[in-house]
N, C-alpha and C positions, 0 to 999 in steps of 0.2 A: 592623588598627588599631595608630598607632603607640602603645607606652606610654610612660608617666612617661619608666621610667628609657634608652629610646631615644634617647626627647627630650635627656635629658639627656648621654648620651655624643656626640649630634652636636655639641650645644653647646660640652664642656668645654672648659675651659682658651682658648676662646675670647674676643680681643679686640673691644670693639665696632666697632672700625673693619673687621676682619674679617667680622662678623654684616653689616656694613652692603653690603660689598663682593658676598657674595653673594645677597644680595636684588637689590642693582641687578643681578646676572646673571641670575636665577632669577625672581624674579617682578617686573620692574619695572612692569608695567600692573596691579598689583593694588593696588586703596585700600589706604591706610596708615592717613593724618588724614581726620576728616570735621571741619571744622570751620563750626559756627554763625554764618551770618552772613544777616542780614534774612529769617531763619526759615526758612531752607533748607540743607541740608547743603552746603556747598563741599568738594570730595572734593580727596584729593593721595595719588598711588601712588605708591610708593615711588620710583619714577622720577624721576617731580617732584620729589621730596624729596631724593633723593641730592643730583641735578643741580643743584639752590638751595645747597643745603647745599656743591656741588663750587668754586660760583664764589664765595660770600660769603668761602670758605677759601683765595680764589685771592688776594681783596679785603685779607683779613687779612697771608697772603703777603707780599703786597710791600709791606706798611707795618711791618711789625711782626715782631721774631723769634721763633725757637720758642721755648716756655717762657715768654712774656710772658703776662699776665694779662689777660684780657676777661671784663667784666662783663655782665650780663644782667638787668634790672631791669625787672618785667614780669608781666602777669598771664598765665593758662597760656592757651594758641595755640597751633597749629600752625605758627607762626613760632619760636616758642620752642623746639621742637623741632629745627628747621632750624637755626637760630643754633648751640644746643649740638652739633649731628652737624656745624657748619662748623668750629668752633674744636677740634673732636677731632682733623678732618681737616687743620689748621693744624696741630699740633703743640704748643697752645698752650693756657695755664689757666686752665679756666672758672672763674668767681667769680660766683655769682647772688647774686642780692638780694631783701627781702621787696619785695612789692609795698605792705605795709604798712609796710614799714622810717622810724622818725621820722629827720626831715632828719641832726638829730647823727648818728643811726647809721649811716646811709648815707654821712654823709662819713668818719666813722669809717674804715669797710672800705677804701670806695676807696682809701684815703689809705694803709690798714694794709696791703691787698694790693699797692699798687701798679700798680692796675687801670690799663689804657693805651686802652680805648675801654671805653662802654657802647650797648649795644642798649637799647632803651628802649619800653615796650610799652606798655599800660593800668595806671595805677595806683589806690591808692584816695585818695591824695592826692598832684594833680599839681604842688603847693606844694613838696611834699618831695624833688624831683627835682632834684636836683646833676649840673652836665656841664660847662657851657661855664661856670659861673662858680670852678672849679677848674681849666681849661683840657684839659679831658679832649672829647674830641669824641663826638660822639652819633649814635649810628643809629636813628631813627624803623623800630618793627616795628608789626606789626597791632595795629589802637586805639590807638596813642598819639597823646595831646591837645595834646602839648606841641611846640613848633620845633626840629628837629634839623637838623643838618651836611646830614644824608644820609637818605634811605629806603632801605627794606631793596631795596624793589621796584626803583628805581634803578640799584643794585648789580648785581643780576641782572639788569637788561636791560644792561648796560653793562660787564660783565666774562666773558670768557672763563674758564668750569671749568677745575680745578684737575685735573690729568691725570693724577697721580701716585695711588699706591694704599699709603700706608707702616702702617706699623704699629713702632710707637713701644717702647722698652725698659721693659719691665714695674715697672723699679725709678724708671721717669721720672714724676715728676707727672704726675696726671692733672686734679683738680681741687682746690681749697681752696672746703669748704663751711663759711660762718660760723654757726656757735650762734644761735639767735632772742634770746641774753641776757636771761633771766631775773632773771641778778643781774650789776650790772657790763657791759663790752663784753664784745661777741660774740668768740668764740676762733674761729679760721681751723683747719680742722681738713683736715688735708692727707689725701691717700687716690692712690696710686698707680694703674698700670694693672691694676697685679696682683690689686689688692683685687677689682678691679669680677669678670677672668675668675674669680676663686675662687668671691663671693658669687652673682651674678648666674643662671648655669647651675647652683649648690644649689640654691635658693629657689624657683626654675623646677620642681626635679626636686619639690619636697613640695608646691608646687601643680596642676601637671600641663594648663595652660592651653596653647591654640595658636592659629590663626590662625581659629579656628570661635568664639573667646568674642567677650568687647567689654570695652570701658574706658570711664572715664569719667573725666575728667580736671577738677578743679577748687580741688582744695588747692594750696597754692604749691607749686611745680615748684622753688622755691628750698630749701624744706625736704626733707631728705635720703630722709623716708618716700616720697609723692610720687615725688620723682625716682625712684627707686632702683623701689616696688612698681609704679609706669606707667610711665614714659620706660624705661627699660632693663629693665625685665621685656618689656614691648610690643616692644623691638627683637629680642630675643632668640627670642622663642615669636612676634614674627609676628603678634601682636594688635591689630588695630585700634585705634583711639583715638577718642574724641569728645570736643569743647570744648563748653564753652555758650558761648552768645552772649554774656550777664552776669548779673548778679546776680536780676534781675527777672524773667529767662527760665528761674531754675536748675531749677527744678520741673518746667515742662515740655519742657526741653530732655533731662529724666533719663527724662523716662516715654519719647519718644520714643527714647531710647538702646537702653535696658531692658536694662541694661548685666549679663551674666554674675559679673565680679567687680565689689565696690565699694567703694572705703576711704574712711572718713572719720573722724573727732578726737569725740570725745565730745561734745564741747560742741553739735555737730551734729547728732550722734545724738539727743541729748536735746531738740534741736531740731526735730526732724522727732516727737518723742511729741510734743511741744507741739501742734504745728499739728492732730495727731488726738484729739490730750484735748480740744483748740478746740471741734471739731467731734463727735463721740463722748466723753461724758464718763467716767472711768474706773469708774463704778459699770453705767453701761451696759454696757461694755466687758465687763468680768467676767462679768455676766449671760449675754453673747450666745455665752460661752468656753466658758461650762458648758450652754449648748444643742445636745445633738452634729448637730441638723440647720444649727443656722445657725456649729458653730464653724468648721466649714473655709471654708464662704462668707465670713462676715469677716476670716478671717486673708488669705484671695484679695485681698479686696477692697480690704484693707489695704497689703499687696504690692504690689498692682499700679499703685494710689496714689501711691506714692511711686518708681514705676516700678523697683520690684525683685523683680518678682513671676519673672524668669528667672536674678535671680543665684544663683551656686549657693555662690560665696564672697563674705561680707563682711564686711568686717574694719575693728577700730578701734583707733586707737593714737595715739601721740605722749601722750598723758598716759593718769591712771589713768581707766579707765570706773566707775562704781557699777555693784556688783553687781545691786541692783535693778533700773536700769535694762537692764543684759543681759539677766535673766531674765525681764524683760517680752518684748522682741525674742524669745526664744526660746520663749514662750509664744505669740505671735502668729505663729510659724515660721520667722521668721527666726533663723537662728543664726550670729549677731556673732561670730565669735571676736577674742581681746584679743591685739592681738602686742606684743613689748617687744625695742625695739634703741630704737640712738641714734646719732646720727651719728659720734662715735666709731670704732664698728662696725659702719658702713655699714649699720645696723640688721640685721645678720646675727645676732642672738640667739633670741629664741623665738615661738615659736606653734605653733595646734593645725595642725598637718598636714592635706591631702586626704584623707579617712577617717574621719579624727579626728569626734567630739563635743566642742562646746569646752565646757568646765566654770567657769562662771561663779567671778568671783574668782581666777581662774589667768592666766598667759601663756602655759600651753604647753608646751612640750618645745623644746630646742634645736633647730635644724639641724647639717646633715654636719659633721663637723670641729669642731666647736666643744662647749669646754669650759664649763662652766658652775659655777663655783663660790662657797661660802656663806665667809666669813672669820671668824675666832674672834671678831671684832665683829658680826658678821650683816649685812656688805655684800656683794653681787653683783658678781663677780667674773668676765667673760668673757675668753677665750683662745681666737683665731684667726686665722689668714691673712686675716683681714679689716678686724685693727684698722689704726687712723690710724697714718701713720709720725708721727704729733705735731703740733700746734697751730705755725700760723705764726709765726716770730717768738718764742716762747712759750714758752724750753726749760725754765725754773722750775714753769712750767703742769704742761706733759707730763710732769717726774718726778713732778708728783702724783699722776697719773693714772696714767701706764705704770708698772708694778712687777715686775719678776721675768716679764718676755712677761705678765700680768694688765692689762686693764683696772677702773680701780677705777671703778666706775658710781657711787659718792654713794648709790645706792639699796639699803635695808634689804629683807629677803629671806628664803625660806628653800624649799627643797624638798622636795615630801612625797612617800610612800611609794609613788607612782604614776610620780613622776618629773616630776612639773608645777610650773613655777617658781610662787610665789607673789610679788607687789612689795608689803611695806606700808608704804613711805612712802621719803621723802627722811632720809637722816641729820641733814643739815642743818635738815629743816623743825619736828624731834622738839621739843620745849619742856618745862618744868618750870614748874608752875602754884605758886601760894605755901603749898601745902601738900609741895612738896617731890616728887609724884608726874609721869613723865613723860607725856606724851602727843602722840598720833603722829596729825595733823590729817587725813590724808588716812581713814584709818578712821573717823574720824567724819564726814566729808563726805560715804562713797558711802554711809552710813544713811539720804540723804535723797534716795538715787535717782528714787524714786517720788515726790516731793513736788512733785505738778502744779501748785504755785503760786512753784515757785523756781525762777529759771534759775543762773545761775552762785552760786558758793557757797566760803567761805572762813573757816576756821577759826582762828583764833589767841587767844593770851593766857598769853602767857609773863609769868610772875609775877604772876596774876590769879590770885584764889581758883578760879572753874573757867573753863572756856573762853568765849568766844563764837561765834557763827557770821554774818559778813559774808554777804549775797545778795542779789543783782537778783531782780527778777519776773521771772513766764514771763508767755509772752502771754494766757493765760488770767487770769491774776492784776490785767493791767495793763487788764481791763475790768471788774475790780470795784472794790468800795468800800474802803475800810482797813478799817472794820469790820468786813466780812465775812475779809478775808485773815487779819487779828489774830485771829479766830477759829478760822478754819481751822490756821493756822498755829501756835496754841497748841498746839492737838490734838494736831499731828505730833509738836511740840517734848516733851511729855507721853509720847507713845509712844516716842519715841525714847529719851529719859534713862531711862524706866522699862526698856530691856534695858541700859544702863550701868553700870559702877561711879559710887559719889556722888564722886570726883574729878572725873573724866572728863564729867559730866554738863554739856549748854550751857547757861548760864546765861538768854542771850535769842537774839534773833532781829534781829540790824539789818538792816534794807532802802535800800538806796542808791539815791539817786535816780535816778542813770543807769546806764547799760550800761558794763560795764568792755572797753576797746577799744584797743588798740594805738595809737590817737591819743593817747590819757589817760595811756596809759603804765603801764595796772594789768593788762594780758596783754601776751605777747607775740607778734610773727604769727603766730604759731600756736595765738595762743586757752590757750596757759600761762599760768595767775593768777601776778601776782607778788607772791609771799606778801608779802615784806617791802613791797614801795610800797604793800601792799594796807593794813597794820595801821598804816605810816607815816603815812597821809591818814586813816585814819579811828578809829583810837584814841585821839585827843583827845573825838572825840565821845563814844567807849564809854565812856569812865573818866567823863566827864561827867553820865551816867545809872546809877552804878554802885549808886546805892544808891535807886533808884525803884522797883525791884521788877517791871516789866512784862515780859512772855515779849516780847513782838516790839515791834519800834522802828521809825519811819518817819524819814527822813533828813529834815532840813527844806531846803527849795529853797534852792541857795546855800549849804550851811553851808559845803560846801569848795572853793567855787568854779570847779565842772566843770560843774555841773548845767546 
């Protein structure tokens, strides 16, 4: 049996156009993608996949030269994958895009990168799609709804593969991946070829996966975690892939995966307790925990439910998890671990290793090579052959950021005596209430991990006597009465202040009337609250009720006109 660190020396220091070169030698008739379509698997072995990938690069070629920019705008496919292995194989800089990306910001990029085609796939609004009315010409891939130049399908029927087998200068661009913009436009964060062989076969060697797991692929492929833990983990180790078909099929297109590793964003996570608190309510739950004949049969039964009853890693990231909610998953058997990178750093920073128990509240341990340090401010500080040569365009940006080989993360920090990073908050998000004390919003959001009647959640009140806390319902909540939730919800609010300092303590509870969603503009594709548009639209209201005295608030239809 091959091990870990095996795996990892056939890998090293290898380019992915290299990893790709020998798969079409070695196993070209072996499934690569299975992807979803009218409820059946469509398979593509790597062969296929080179081969698509050999001529769309052959397409790119002769229109366009090396180092030119191509965009990729699209939901995740097994087209999506083909597109980026053609534009490796072009010599050329991928630039993706959310598929949630609002119109502004998608002309933004293109505009910023100097994107010279876009591929164009499934989006969530096909309103927001920019091509031909910038003069940029368009390639229709799998699902897209919208009129392009060209199909992908086209292409390959109509172009002879690209024949050649290069491999590019490590110091040469590899891609420019855009920030989701939380605050402000998105920053172009450059990443060379070199980046990829350094992170790509570490990460590999601390999870230990091969061509025996499964993936499942359904966060943006545009976002760095995504690409970087599926697309290039999967080419490297040989792991299959599977698409869903869309948004309505995600459920059972996961059970039928029953995918080995699984990543997903917390807000997801917390999304999937919802649909079981739906249906099993959390006092039951409890009960059935401390029954030892029925506890392994529910936690089974629970598993296998949400078809992860065979993974053996699964992992959550791109923002903070509530510790609550982890230690619920790891009560129920699964064990989530938290990982913490950023696109930056090709998310080459920490998590709990193959072996590891992950410890709720933590990130983990670094990886190979990488430093990990705490600054005399208490910000996280990473150093390695994986950071960004710098933000495009952006060289005021990058001295902010790059310092002395240091990436400066924003993020406040510290590590304990076990050697496990901890994250407690943005520098930036910190506030000072009008009693002059600070407070650090993300610690008091994951106290309400468990709170089966709130979905997203958001803390602020800079120069308010104490804080408050902005939330949507969960789906449980949005089949009761206000009565009953204003009840409930005091309760929490009651539990919660009483383990606080009386600074710190939440004064209420406002409920918005709608879902905060990358259309509105109050996340970002990637389900990042944007703290400030969040207190900007609705702080008029809060200060509005400031002296009414109620623990929870219901928005009234319309007040901010999203609803």
């Amino acid at each position: 049996m091959t091990t870990p660190e095996q795996k990892y020396q056939a890998i090293k220091g290898k380019q992915p156009l290299e990893i790709l070169y020998e798969r079409e030698r070695s196993c070209a008739d072996q499934v690569y993608l299975r992807q979803m379509q009218n409820r059946e698997w469509r398979e593509y072995t790597w062969g296929e996949v080179i081969g698509n990938a050999r001529r769309i690069a052959n397409f790119l070629r002769q229109r366009f030269s090396e180092g030119d920019r191509i965009a990729i705008h699209a939901k995740n496919c097994a087209d999506w994958f083909i597109v980026d292995f053609a534009i490796m194989l072009a010599g050329m800089i991928s630039v993706p895009l959310y598929p949630g990306q609002s119109r502004d910001s998608m002309r933004y990029v293109l505009d910023h990168s100097d994107s010279k085609l876009i591929f164009v796939g499934a989006s969530d609004n096909n309103d927001n799609i920019i091509g031909a009315s910038t003069g940029i010409p368009t390639v229709a891939i799998q699902r897209c709804e919208i009129d392009c130049e060209q199909t992908l399908q086209e292409i390959v029927d109509t172009t002879e593969p690209f024949s050649g087998s290069p491999v590019y200068d490590l110091d040469a661009l590899f891609t420019i991946m855009y920030t989701s913009g939380t605050t402000g436009n998105p920053k172009g964060v450059m990443h060379p070829w070199s980046t990829v062989t350094f992170a790509v076969p570490n990460m590999i060697r601390g999870f230990g996966y091969d061509e025996d797991d499964r993936f499942f692929s359904y966060l943006p492929l545009s976002h760095a975690a995504e690409r970087i833990v599926v697309e290039l983990h999967s080419l490297y180790s040989g792991t299959p892939v599977h698409f869903t078909e869309s948004i309505d099929t995600f459920l059972e297109d996961l059970q039928r995966t029953r995918p080995t590793m699984f990543f997903s964003v917390p807000r997801l996570w917390a999304k999937f307790k919802e649909g079981i608190d739906a249906k099993i309510s959390p006092p039951v739950q409890r009960t059935l925990l401390r029954i030892p004949l029925l506890n392994s049969w529910f936690k089974k039964k629970v598993a296998k439910g949400l078809g992860l009853d065979q993974a053996r890693m699964l992992i959550t990231g791109a923002s903070p998890i509530s510790e609550d909610l982890q230690k619920w998953y790891h009560r129920m058997g699964m064990m989530v671990a938290d990982g913490y990178g950023m696109t930056e750093n090709f998310i080459y920073g920490t998590i709990n290793h193959m072996g590891d128990t992950p410890v709720p509240g933590t990130v983990g341990k670094p990886f190979w090579g990488n430093e990990v340090k705490i600054s005399d401010e208490g910000e996280i500080l990473f150093k390695s052959d994986a950071l960004m040569t710098g933000y495009y365009r952006e060289e005021e940006k990058t001295a902010e950021v790059l310092r002395n080989g240091y990436y400066h993360t924003g993020d406040a920090g510290f590590v304990d005596d076990k050697g496990l990073l901890h994250v407690t908050g943005r520098l930036s998000d910190t506030f000072k209430t009008s009693k002059g004390k600070f407070v650090q919003p993300p610690d008091l959001e994951k106290r309400f991990g468990e709170a089966a009647l709130l979905g997203q959640v958001c803390v602020f009140g800079h120069g308010m006597d104490n804080p408050v806390m902005l939330a949507t319902l969960s789906e449980i909540a949005q089949k009761m009465d206000k009565g009953a939730i204003a009840q409930e919800l005091g309760k929490t609010l009651d539990e919660v202040n009483g383990t606080l300092p009386g600074y710190s303590r939440i004064r209420a509870i406002y409920i918005s009337a709608y879902d905060w969603t990358p259309d509105n503009e109050l996340v970002t594709p990637t389900l990042k609250i944007k703290r400030k548009a969040l207190e900007a639209r609705f702080r008029p209201w809060v200060e509005s009720t400031a002296d009414e005295g109620e623990k929870v608030y219901f928005e009234p239809v319309g007040l901010t006109g999203d609803s």
